[in-house]
C-alpha angles and dihedrals in degrees: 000000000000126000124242095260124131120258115247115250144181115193092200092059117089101214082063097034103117129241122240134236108255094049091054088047087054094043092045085053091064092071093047093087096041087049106050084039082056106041094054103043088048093046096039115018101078091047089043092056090054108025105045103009091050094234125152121247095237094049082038093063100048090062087061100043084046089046094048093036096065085035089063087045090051092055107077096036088057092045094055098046091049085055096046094044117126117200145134087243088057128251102299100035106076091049101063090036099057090027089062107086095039099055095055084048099057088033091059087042093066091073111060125097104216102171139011094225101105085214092058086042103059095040089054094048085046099062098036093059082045085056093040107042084044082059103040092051086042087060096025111045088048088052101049095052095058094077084089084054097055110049139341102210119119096225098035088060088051089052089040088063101040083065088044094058099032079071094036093057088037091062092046086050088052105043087050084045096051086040090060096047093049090041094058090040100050096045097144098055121040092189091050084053095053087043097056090039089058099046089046090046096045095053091054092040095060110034086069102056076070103060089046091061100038087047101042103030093087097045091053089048093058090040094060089042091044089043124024088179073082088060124125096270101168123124142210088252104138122268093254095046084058092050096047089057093044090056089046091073102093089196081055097061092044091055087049091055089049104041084048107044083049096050097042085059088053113050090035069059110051100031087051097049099081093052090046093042090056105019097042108017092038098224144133118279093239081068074057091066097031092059095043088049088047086055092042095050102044079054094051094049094050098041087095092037092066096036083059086048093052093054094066102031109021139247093286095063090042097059092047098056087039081056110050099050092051082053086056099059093031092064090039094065094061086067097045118123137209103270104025090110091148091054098045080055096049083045093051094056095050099054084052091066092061096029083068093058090059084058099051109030110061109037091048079060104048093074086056086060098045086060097048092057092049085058093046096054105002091244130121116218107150084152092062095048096056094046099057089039092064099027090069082034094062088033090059092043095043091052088045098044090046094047090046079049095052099037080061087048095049089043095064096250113176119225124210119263112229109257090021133092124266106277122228109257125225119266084246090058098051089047090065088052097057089047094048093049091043129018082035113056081034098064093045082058095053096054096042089062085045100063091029088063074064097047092122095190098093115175083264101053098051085043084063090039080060098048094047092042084059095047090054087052098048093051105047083055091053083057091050 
């Protein structure tokens, strides 16, 4: 773990000149529209498969493994021919421009019913998660990898993603927010409800994307021509050859296990909470959405709490305290009873506190990593790095999210028959769901800290990767 004390700094290098306001406000836009894409389709998707659709939760999780399955392929091709773009707007940004309107189309499209047959159902929810999650790796993966570009200081990437993530929270807050108001005024019909929420949803997704390339675009253009560290470095080498040096990063590997073990924890957890709030709980759906905005904004308002904290004692210390606290409320909520609506709020907040260190953690280390690579074998490939990144990250998920689907399914969990009431489910169908809201996302935590105690980049370390990075640059300008 680092010690306390402050970062070095010099205000006249590039790699350490601050960014302003207004172009992190405008960065941090850009992951408005993915999350609230995101946060409603992991919160409602699955319910809405076998609650309103009339799925079962078996089929219905075959649409999401299927879906995440070719979101995790898509990953990597789109990574290498970002990297390998070529455009007067720069690598990432035509990409996110021209990728816009068609990921709030096939996003909207997710949520109509259009047939009662379960086989015509499932074919058509199938292609449209192909179309979207092409689209939403074609705006997002682009995006992500522009934080490099941006800016190399250690701290700066920390406060970078703070803005990334306040947005990111904020459009979780509001979709749980819009999805309580439409909810309550669109009582009489469910699937009227999910198909306001989407067009609504889709407008303010997309609009967004828009502010993050006309308010960072300038800032990424000075940069290249102030630091050509910052050049297109990447190479023809084949597609295998990149992977085998990616996953020759050991620190890479270490940020994967903990991005995934956190995420994991995030989205068992969301996907599983309506289920627990109403089956378990017995309460109304709007306490679903209470208790999801109660996680979302603890994890808001201490978004800049733990990017302070990180500034004095480093992004390792930050994640375990995160951690431990989140433990903490996952376990908790095993041993919840009907009834005990105080304590699953108390619970909920508590999660937030952590749930806001899986925003912030592993995406401010993943640039450490990319420079460190570019020391290791003088290449640039930021593109590869967050591919992969994500790619391991949506295989776990889709493998998590099937197996809690089918364990519903095993389980002998009802689904609700389009026009009737929500039927009562089986005690061995409410026990899953206490297992998958609790032992589950508790385990993944555990074995995130694990492998982030490992985690070798300290805030000294990539202090002496830059150094070296501009030695190497000087001198091969002495030899020019």
């Amino acid at each position: 773990m680092s010690n306390t004390s402050p970062p070095p700094s010099d205000s006249n290098n590039p790699a350490t000149k601050k960014l302003s306001f207004s172009t992190k406000l405008a960065y941090g836009a850009g992951d408005l529209g993915p999350a609230i894409t995101a946060n409603v389709l992991v919160f409602f998707l699955l319910f809405f498969f076998t609650n309103v659709a009339g799925l079962a939760a078996g089929l219905a999780s075959n649409i999401l493994l299927i879906g995440k399955i070719w979101d995790a392929v898509n990953d990597p091709i789109v990574g290498v021919l970002s990297d390998r773009t070529s455009h007067p707007w720069g690598r990432r940004y035509p990409w996110m421009v021209y990728g816009a309107i068609p990921f709030g189309i096939f996003f909207f499209l997710q949520w109509i019913v259009p047939s009662q047959n379960p086989t015509i159902l499932f074919w058509y929810y199938v292609v449209i998660a192909i179309l979207f999650n092409t689209a939403y790796t074609a705006v997002n993966l682009p995006y992500t990898a522009l934080t490099p570009e941006l800016t190399q200081d250690y701290n700066e990437r920390t406060s970078l993603n703070s803005f990334r993530f306040a947005f990111s929270i904020g459009g979780s807050i509001l979709s749980l927010i819009l999805a309580q108001i439409i909810f309550a005024a669109f009582k009489a019909s469910p699937i009227e409800q999910y198909i306001v929420l989407g067009a609504i949803c889709t407008v303010i997704s997309v609009l967004p994307l828009y502010w993050c390339f006309f308010g960072t675009r300038q800032h990424v253009f000075s940069q290249r021509q102030e630091n050509p560290i910052l050049e297109d470095a990447s190479t023809s080498l084949p597609i295998k050859e990149q992977l085998r040096i990616a996953f020759n990063n050991r620190p890479f590997l270490y940020v994967i296990g903990i991005y995934l073990c956190s995420w994991l924890a995030v989205q068992l957890t969301a996907s599983i909470l309506p289920y627990f709030v109403i089956d378990w709980m017995k309460l109304p759906s709007s306490t679903f959405t209470q208790a999801a905005i109660a996680v979302q904004g603890t994890a808001l308002a201490m978004l800049f709490v733990w990017n302070k904290v990180s500034e004095r004692y480093g992004k390792k210390a930050v994640y375990f305290m995160g951690m431990s606290l989140w433990m903490i409320a996952q376990a908790g909520l095993f041993f919840l009873q009907p009834g005990q609506v105080a304590l699953m709020y108390v619970l909920a907040v508590m999660a937030g506190v952590g749930v806001s260190t899986a925003y912030l953690v592993p995406w401010s280390m993943i640039p450490d990593v990319i420079e460190l690579d570019e020391l290791q074998t003088g290449e640039r490939r930021e593109g590869i790095f967050y591919a992969f990144m994500v790619l391991l990250q949506k295989i776990g998920l889709a493998l998590g999210l099937w197996l809690v689907g089918q364990a519903l399914e095993v389980a002998g969990f009802l689904p609700t028959v389009p026009g009737q009431p929500p039927p009562v489910q089986p005690d061995s169908a409410l026990l899953a769901i206490r297992v998958a809201i609790g032992p589950l996302p508790t385990i993944a935590l555990i074995l995130g800290m694990i492998l982030a105690y490992f985690y070798p980049i300290t805030r000294e370390v990539h202090a002496e990767i830059l150094l070296k990075l501009r030695e190497r640059k000087a001198g091969n300008s002495e030899i020019v």
